[in-house]
VMD Tcl script that draws the C-alpha trace (Angstrom):
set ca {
  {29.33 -67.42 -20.17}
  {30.94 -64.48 -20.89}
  {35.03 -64.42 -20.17}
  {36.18 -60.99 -20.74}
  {39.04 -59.66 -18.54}
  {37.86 -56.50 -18.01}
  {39.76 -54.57 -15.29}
  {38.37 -52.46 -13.24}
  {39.30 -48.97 -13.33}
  {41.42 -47.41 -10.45}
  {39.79 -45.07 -7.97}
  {40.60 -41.86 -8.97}
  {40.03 -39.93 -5.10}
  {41.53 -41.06 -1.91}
  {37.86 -41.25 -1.12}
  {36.86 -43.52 -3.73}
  {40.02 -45.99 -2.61}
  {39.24 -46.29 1.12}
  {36.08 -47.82 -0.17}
  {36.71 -49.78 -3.10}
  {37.51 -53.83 -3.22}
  {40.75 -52.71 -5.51}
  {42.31 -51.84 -2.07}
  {40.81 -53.59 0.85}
  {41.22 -57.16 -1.10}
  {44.90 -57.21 -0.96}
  {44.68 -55.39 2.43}
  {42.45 -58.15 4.33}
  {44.86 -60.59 2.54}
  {47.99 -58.68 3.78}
  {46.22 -58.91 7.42}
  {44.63 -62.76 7.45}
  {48.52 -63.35 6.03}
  {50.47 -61.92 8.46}
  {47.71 -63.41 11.06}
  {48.41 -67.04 9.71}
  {52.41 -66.30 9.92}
  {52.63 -65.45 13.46}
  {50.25 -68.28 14.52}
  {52.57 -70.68 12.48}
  {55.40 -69.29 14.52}
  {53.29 -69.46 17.80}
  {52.46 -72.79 17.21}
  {55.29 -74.46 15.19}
  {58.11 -72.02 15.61}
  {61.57 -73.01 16.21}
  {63.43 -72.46 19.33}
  {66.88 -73.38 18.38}
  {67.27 -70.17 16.43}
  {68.29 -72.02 13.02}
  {64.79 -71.55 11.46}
  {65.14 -68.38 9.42}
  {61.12 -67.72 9.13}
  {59.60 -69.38 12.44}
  {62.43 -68.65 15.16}
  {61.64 -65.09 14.37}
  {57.75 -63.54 14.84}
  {58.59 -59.96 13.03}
  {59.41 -63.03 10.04}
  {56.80 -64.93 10.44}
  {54.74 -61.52 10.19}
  {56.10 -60.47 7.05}
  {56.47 -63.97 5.24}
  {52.63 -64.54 5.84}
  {51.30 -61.10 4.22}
  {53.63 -61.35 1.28}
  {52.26 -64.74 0.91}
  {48.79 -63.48 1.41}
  {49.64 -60.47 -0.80}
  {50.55 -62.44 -3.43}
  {48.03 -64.79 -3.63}
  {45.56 -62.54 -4.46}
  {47.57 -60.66 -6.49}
  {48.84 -63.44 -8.22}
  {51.14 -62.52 -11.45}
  {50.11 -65.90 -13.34}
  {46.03 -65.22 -12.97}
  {44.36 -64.89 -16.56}
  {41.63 -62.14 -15.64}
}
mol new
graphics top color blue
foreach p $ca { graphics top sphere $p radius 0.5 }
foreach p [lrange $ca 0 end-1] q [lrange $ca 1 end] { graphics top cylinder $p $q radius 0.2 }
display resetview
């Protein structure tokens, strides 16, 4: 098993980026995030106002693809 954490070079042409994973992974996880945040607020959200993330969808919205963006593009990952 080889473990080398060989990146993956950046798309050099718009082109090339529209169709590469290097953009539409953190993209679909931006999306399925932001999808998840305003369920939890449909679902679970507060109605007294005093929530900071759930009494507010545009919130919810944003918290969930940060969340998604940053678990895939984790700082602490090795490779």
């Amino acid at each position: 098993m080889s473990e080398s954490c060989e990146a993956a070079s950046r798309p050099k042409t718009f082109k090339e980026l529209i169709r590469s994973s290097w953009f539409w992974k953190p993209a679909s996880a931006v999306i399925a995030g932001g999808t998840l945040g305003f369920l939890y607020y449909y679902f679970v959200g507060c109605t007294s106002g005093s929530c900071g993330i759930a009494s507010n969808p545009f919130m919810s919205i944003l918290f969930g693809g940060a969340i998604g963006f940053f678990f895939v593009n984790r700082p602490c990952k090795s490779c």
